[in-house]
C-alpha positions in Angstrom: 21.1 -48.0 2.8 22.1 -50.1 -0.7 25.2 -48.9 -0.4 28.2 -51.5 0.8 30.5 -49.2 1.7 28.1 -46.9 4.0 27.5 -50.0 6.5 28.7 -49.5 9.7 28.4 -45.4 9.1 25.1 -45.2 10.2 22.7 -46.8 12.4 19.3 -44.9 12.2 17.5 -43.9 8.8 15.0 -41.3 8.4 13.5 -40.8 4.8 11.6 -37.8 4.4 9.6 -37.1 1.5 10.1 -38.8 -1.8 12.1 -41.9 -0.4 14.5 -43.4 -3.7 13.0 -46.8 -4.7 15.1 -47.1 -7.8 18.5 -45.7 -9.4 19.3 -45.2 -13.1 20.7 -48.3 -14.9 23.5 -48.0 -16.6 22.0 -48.7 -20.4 19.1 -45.8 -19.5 22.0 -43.8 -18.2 24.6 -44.0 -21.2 21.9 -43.0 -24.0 20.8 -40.3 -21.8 24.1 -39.0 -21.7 24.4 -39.5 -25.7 20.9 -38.0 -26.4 22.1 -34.6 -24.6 25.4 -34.7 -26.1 23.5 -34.9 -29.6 21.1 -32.1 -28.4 24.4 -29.9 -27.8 25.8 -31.3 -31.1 28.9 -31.6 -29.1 31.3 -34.7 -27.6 32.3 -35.2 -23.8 35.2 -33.1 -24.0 33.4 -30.1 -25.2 30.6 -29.9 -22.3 33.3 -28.3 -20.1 33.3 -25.0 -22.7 29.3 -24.5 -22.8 27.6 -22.0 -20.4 25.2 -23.7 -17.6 22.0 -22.4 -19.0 22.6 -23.9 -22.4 23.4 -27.3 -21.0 20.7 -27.4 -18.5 18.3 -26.7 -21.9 19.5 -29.8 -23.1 18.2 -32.0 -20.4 14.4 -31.9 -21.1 14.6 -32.3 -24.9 17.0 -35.2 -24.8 14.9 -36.5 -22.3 12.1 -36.4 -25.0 13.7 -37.9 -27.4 14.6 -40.8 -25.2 11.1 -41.2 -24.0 10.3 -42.6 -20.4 11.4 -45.5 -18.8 9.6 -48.7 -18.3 8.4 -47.5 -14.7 8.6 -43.3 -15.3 6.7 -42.9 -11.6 9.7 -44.6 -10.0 12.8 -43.7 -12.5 11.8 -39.7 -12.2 15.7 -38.5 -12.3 17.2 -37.6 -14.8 20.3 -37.4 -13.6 22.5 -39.1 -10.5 23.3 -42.4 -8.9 23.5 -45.5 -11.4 23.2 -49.0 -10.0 26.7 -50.2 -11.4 27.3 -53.3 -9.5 30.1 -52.1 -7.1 29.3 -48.6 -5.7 25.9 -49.5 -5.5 25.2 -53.2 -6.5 21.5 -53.8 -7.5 18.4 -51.4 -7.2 17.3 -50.0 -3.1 14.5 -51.3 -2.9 12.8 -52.7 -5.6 12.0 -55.3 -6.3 12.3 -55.6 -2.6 14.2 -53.8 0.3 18.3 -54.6 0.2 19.1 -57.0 3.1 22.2 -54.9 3.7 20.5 -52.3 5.4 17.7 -54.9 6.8 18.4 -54.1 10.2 18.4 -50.4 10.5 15.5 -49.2 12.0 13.6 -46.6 9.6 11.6 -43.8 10.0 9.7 -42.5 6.6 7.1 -39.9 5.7 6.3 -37.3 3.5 4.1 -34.2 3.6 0.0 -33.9 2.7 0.9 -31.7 -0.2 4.1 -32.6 -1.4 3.4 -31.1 -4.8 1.9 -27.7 -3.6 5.4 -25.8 -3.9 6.5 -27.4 -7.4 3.2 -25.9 -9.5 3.5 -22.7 -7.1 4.6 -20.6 -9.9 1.7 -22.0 -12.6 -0.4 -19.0 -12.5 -3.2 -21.6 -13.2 -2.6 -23.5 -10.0 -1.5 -20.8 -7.8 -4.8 -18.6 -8.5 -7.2 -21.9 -8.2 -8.4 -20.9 -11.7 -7.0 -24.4 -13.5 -10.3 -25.9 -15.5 -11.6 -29.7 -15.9 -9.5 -30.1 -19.3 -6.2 -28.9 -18.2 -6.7 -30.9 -14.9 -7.3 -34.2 -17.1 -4.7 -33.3 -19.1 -1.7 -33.6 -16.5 -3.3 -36.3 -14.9 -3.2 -37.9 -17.9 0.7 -37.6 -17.8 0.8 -39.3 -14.7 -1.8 -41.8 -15.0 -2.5 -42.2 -18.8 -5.4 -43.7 -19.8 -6.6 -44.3 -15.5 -7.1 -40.1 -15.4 -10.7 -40.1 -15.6 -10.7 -43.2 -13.0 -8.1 -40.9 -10.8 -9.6 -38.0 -10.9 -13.3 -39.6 -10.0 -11.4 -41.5 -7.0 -9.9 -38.5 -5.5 -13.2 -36.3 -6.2 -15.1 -38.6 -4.2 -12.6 -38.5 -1.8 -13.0 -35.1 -1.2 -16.1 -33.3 -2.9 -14.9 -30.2 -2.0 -11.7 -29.5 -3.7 -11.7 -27.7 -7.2 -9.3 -28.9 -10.0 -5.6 -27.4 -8.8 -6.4 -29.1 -5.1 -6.9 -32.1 -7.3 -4.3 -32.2 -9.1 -1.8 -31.0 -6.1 -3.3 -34.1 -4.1 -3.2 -36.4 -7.4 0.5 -35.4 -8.1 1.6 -35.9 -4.2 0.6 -38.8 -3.9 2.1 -40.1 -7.5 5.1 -38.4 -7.3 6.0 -39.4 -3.5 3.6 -40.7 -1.1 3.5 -44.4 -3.2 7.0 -44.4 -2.6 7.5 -43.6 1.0 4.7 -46.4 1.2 6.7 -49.0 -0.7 9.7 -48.7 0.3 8.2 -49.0 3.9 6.3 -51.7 3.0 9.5 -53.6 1.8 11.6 -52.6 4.4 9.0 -53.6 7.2 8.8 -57.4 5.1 12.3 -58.1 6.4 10.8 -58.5 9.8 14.7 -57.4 10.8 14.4 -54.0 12.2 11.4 -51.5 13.4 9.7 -49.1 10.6 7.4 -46.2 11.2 5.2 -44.2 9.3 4.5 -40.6 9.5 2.8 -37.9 7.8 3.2 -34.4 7.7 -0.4 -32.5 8.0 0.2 -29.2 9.3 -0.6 -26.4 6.9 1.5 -23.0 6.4 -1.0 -19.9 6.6 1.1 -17.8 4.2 0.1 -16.9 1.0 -3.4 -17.1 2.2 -2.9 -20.8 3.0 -2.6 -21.8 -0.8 0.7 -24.0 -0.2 -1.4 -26.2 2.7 2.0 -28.8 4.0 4.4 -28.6 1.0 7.3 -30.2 0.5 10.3 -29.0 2.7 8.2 -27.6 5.5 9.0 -30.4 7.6 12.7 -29.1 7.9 12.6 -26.4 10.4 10.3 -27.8 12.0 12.5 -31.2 12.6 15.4 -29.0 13.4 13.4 -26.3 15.8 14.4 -23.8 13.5 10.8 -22.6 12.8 12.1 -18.5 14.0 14.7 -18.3 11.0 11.0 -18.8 8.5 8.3 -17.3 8.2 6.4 -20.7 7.7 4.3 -20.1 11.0 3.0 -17.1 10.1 2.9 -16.1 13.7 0.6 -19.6 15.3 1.7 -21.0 18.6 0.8 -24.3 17.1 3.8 -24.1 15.0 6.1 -23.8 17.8 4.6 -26.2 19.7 4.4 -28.8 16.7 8.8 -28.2 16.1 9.5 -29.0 19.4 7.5 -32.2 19.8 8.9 -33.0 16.2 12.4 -32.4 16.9 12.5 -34.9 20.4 11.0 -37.1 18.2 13.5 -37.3 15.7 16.3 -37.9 18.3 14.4 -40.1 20.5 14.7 -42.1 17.1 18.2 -41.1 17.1 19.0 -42.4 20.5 16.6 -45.6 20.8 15.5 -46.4 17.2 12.4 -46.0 18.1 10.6 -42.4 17.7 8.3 -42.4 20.6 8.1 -40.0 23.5 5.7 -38.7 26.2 4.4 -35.6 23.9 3.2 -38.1 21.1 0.2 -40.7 21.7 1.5 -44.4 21.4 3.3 -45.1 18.3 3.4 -48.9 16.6 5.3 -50.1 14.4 4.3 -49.8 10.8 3.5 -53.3 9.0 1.2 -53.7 5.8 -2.0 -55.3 8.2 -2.3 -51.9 10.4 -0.7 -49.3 8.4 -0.1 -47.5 11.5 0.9 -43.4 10.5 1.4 -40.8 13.2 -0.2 -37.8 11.6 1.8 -34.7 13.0 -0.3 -31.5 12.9 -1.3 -29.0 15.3 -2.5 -32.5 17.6 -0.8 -35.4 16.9 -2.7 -38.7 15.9 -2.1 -42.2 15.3 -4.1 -43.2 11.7 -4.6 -46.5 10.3 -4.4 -46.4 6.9 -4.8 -42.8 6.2 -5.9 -42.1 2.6 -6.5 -45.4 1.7 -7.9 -44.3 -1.9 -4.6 -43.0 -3.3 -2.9 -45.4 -1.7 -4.9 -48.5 -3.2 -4.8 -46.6 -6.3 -1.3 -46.0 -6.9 -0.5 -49.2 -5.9 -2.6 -50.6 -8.4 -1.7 -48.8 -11.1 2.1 -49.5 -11.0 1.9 -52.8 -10.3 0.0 -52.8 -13.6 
């Protein structure tokens, strides 16, 4: 969508989960580069004679010793595009949306649980069994000295969730929903073409339910591909869920606009509504879903 010579290649967009606000610059993405090459203790030419694993080890340390960036929740890789002026001439969408792609219509959501499948292998999370110190710990990571003021806001949110459904919420909502949300929020400001909003809200019940609606679910059920997973463990819901998922994605296709007679009435998303069609087992249009993280989030970055 920021990119000049992709006009005219496309004439729909659909984000899904963890929508690209900002790129590397290329100052942030020369000392990267340095700070691994001193980590190897090698120059460019003798990358191509290391094994995978040992360069891949680099990463994270020389990503230490370079600390974060000046906005870590938006600059989170490490590694790919760089805004260099031609290819890609300023940032996507930040500080607002790029008027190149101003009138593609978008559609943009994410999934409740984003984060469920990236801590899936910390025994801590996995097993519920993470206490109140570790929890303020990593949310500290995120939100530094806001954790306790996170954590409270999300508790309140939900009384009923122990520590690892905290943080799962906390992290998906740091980590991707505040983008999806911005960058709709900027795209929408142009006033050019349509946005919508959607979000993801049918949980998986395999492994006893403990990933809820990670991230990724959503593709087979876009693509009606749900029989090649075992995502649906089995629940008509599932099927029934793809099918109205996948018309709705080419009714967007075809029309730019994703609605159809298996989903209730779907407006356009603006910052005064909020309108979100929250696809789960029965689909709903939500105004404002969340509003805590969102407020939150917002807050805190802004800051």
């Amino acid at each position: 969508m920021a990119m000049p010579a992709a006009q005219g290649l496309f004439h729909r967009a659909v984000v899904q989960s963890g929508a690209v606000v900002r790129h590397r610059t290329p100052d942030r993405a020369a000392k990267l580069t340095e700070a691994v090459l001193r980590e190897l203790g090698t120059d460019v030419a003798g990358l191509r004679d290391l094994p995978l694993a040992r360069l891949l080890a680099a990463v994270g340390p020389a990503q230490k010793a370079l600390g974060p960036s000046a906005q870590p929740l938006f600059d989170r890789y490490p590694f790919g595009p760089v805004v260099d002026g031609t290819v890609l001439p300023r940032q996507p969408f930040d500080p607002d949306a790029t008027a190149l792609s101003a009138h593609i219509p978008l559609l943009i959501g994410d999934m409740k649980d984003e984060a469920a499948s990236f801590v899936a292998t910390d025994d801590a999370m996995w097993f519920r069994t993470l206490d109140e110190a570790a929890l303020h710990q990593r949310v500290t990571a995120l939100a530094g000295g806001a954790a306790a003021r996170v954590i409270a806001a999300y508790r309140a949110a939900d009384p009923t969730m122990d520590p690892a459904e905290l943080l799962i919420a906390i992290r998906t909502d740091a980590e991707f929903r505040m983008r999806s949300l911005l960058v709709a929020e900027r795209q929408a400001a142009l006033h050019a073409a349509p946005v919508f909003m959607y979000a993801f809200e049918w949980e998986t019940p395999v492994h006893d339910g403990r990933l809820k609606a990670p991230h990724a679910l959503d593709v087979p059920f876009v693509f009606d591909t749900l029989d090649l997973t075992r995502a649906h463990g089995d629940r008509a819901d599932a099927f029934a869920l793809s099918a109205r998922m996948a018309e709705t994605w080419i009714a967007f296709a075809r029309t730019g606009r994703p609605s159809h007679p298996d989903l209730p009435d779907w407006p356009q998303y603006d910052p005064a509504s909020r309108a979100t069609m929250v696809l789960d087992a029965t689909c709903r249009l939500a105004r404002d879903p969340r509003p805590h993280g969102r407020t939150l989030w917002h807050e805190l970055t802004a800051s």
